[in-house]
C-alpha positions, 0 to 999 in steps of 0.5 A: 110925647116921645117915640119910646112911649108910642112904641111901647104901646103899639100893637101888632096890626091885624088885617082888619088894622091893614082894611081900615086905613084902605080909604085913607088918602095919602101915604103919610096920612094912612100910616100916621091913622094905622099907628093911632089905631095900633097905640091909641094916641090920636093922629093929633098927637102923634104929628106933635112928635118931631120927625126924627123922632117919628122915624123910631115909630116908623122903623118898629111898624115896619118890623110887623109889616115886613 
């Protein structure tokens, strides 16, 4: 899987997205659960992706939350 694929993919979150990571633990963790829930890749696969990688999908998810 490649970052591309995920960011095609991915969604604009709704507030509801925002309240369903609220009980997730750890920054990293309810950021990686809140791109599962915008993409329907699973939290699984999406910590295949090498870091760098990841950083695109982090930088596309930024530009719905700023």
């Amino acid at each position: 899987m490649k970052a591309n694929e995920l960011i095609e993919k991915m969604r604009e979150p709704s507030l509801g997205d925002i309240m369903a990571v609220d009980s997730v633990t750890g920054d990293t963790l309810k950021e990686v659960t809140l791109v599962s829930n915008l993409t329907g890749y699973t939290v699984e696969e999406i910590k295949t992706l090498p870091f760098k990688e990841y950083k695109k999908v982090q930088e596309k998810l930024q530009t719905f939350l700023s």
